[in-house]
DRENDO-1510 file (C-alpha; in Angstrom, 1 decimal, always signed):
<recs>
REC; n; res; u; v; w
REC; 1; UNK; -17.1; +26.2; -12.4 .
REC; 2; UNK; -14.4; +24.2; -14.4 .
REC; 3; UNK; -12.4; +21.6; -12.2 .
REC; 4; UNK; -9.3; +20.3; -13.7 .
REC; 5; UNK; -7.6; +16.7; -12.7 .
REC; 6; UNK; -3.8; +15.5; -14.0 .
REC; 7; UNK; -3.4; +11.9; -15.2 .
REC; 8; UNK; -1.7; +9.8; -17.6 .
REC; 9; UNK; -5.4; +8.7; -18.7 .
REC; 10; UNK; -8.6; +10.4; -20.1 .
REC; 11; UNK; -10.7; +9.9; -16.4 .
REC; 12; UNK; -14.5; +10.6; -17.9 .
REC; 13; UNK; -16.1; +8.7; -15.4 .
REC; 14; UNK; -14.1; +9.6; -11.9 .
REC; 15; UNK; -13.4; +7.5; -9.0 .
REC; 16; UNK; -13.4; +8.2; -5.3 .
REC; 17; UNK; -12.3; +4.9; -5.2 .
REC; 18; UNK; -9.0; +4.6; -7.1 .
REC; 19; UNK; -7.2; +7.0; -5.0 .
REC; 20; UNK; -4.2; +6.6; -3.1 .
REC; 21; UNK; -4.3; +6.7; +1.3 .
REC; 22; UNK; -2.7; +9.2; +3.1 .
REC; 23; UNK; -3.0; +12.3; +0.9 .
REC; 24; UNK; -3.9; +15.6; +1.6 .
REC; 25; UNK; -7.3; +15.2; +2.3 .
REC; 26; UNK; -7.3; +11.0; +2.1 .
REC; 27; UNK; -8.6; +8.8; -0.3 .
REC; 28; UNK; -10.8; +10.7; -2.9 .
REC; 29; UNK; -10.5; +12.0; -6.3 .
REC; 30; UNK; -8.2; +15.1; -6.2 .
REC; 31; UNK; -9.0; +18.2; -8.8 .
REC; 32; UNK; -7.7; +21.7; -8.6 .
REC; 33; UNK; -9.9; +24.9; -9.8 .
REC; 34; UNK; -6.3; +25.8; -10.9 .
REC; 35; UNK; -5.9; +24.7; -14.7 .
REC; 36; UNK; -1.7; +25.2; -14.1 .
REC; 37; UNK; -1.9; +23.2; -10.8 .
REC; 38; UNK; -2.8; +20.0; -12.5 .
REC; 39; UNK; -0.2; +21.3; -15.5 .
REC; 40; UNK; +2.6; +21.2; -12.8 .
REC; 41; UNK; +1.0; +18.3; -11.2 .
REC; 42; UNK; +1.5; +16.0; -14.7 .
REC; 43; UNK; +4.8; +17.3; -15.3 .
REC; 44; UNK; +6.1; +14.1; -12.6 .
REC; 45; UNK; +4.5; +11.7; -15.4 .
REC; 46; UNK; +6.2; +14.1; -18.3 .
REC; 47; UNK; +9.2; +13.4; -16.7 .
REC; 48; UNK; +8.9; +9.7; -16.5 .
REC; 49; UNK; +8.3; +9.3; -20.3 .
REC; 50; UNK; +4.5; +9.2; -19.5 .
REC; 51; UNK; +1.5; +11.1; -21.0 .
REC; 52; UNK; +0.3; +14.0; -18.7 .
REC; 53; UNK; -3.3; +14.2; -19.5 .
REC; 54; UNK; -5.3; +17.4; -18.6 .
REC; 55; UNK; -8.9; +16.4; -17.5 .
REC; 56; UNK; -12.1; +19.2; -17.6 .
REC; 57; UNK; -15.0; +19.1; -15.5 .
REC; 58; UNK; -18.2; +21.2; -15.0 .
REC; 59; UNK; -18.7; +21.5; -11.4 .
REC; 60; UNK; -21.9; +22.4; -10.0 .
REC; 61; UNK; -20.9; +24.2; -6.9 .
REC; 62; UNK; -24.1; +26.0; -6.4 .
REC; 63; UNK; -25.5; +23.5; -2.9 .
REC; 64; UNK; -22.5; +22.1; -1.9 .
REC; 65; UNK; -22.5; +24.3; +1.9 .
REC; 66; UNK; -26.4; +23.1; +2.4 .
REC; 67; UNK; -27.0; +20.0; +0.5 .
REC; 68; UNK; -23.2; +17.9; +0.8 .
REC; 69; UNK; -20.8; +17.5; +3.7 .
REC; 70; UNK; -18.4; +20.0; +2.7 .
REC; 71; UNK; -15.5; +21.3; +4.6 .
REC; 72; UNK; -12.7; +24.1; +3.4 .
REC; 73; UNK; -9.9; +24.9; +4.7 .
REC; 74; UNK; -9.5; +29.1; +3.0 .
REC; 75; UNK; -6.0; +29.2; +4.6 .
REC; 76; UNK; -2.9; +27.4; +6.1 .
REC; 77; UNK; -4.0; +27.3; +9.7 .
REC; 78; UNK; -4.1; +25.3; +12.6 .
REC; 79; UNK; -7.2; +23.4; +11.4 .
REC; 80; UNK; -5.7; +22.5; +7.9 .
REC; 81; UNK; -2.0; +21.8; +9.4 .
REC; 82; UNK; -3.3; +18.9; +12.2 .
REC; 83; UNK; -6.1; +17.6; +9.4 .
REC; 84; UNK; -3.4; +17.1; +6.4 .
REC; 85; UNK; -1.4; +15.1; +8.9 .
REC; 86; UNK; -3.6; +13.4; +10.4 .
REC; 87; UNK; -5.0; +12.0; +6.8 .
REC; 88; UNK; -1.1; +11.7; +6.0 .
REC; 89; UNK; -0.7; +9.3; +9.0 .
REC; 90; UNK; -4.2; +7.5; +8.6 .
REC; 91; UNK; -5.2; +9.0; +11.6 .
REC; 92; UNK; -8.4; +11.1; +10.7 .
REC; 93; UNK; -12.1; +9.9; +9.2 .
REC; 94; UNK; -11.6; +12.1; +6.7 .
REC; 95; UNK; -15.6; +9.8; +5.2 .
REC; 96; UNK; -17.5; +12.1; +7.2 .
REC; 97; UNK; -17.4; +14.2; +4.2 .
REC; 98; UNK; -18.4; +14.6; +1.0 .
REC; 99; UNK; -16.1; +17.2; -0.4 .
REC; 100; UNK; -13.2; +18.6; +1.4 .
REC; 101; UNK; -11.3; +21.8; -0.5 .
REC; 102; UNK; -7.9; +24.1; +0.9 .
REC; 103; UNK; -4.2; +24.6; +0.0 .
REC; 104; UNK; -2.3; +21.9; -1.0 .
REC; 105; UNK; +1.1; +21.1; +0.5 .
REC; 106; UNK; +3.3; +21.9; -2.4 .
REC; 107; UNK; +7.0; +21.9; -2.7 .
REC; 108; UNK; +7.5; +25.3; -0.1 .
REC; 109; UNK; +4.2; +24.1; +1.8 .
REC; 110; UNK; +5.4; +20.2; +2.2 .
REC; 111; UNK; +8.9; +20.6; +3.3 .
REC; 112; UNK; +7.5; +23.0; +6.0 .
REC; 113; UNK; +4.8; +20.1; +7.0 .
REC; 114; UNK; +8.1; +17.8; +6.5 .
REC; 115; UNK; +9.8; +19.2; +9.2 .
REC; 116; UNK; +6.6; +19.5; +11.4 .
REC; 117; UNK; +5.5; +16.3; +11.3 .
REC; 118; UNK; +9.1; +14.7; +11.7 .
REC; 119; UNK; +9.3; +17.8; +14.8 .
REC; 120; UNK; +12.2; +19.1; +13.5 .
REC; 121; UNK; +10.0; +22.7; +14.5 .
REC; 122; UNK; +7.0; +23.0; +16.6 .
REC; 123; UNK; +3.7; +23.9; +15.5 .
REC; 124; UNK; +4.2; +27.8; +16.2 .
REC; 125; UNK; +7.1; +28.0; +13.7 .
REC; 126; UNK; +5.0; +25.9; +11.2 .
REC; 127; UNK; +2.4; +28.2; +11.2 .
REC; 128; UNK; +4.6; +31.4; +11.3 .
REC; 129; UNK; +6.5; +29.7; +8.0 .
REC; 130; UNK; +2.6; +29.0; +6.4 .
REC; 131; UNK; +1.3; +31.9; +7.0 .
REC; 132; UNK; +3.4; +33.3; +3.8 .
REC; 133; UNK; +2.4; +30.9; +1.5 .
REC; 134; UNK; -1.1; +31.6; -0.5 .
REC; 135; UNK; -2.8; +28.1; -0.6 .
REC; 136; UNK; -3.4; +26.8; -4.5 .
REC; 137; UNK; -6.2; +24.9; -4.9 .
REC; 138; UNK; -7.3; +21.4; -4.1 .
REC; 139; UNK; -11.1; +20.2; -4.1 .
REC; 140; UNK; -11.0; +16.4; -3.1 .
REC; 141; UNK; -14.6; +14.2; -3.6 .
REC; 142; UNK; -15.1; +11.8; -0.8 .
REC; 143; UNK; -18.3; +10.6; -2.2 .
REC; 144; UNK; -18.7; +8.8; -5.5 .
REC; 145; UNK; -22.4; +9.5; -5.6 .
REC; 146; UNK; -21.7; +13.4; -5.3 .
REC; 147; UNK; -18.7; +12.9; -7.7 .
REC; 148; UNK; -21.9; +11.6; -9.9 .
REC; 149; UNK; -24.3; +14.0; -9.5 .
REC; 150; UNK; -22.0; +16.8; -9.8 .
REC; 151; UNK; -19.0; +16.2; -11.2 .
REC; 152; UNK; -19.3; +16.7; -15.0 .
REC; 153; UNK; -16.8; +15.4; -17.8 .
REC; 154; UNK; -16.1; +18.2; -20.4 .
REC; 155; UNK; -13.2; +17.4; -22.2 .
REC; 156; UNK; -8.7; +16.5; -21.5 .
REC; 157; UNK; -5.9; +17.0; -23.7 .
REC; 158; UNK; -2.4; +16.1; -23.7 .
REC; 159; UNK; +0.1; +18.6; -21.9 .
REC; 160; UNK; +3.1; +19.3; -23.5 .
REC; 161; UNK; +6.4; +20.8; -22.3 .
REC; 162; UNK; +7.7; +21.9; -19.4 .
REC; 163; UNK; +5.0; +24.2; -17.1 .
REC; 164; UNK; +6.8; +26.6; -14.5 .
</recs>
């Protein structure tokens, strides 16, 4: 499977490490089977006179449910609603994992998480708002030694324009 990551950098040799806290999924290295997810995503470095660099990886997905601690989240539920804010407050041991994959909160997704977490609406109309949206696509490695062993570099390239 191809894997795509945005940065202002060519990332051949990926980092759990170099990740920011209280994303998503926590600290990990972030890629998207979604080639125009990390388009959009480097459009915020386009914008601030950056490079948006595309990044290509083989992914060997074939024993990641038996071999890896893996956890998806298919849909925006319950389960993926109190674990993105629980890694959004540094709450939850997101390490028990290897590889965690579900929706990410984008633009629609966020501000209804927004209002959530600040309880502007309760969990009942945060689901009822989600359950609309069809997740994209974020795959987040945990572990650098599974990042390693299957987390290939292919290739990157240099976005251009404006991706909508």
């Amino acid at each position: 499977m191809k894997l795509y990551h945005g940065s202002t950098v060519i990332v051949d040799k990926p980092l759990v490490s170099y990740g920011r806290y209280n994303l998503d999924f926590g600290k990990g290295f972030y890629t998207s089977n979604m080639q125009s997810q990390a388009e959009k995503w480097v459009q915020r470095f386009i914008s601030l006179g950056k490079k948006g660099i595309i990044n290509i990886y083989n992914y060997d997905d074939s024993d990641i449910q038996t071999k890896y601690r893996y956890k998806n989240f298919p849909d925006y539920n319950e389960e993926w609603l109190d674990f993105v804010l629980a890694c959004r407050s540094g709450s939850k041991d997101y390490s028990k994992y290897d590889i965690i994959e579900g929706g990410i909160a984008n633009d629609k997704v966020f501000n209804t998480v927004e209002l959530y977490f600040s309880g502007l609406i309760d969990k009942a109309t945060a689901l009822q708002r989600l359950k609309f949206e069809k997740p994209n696509n974020q795959i987040c490695f945990i572990n650098q030694e599974v990042v390693d062993k299957l987390l290939y570099f292919e290739s990157s390239y240099e976005a251009k324009g404006v991706y909508v």
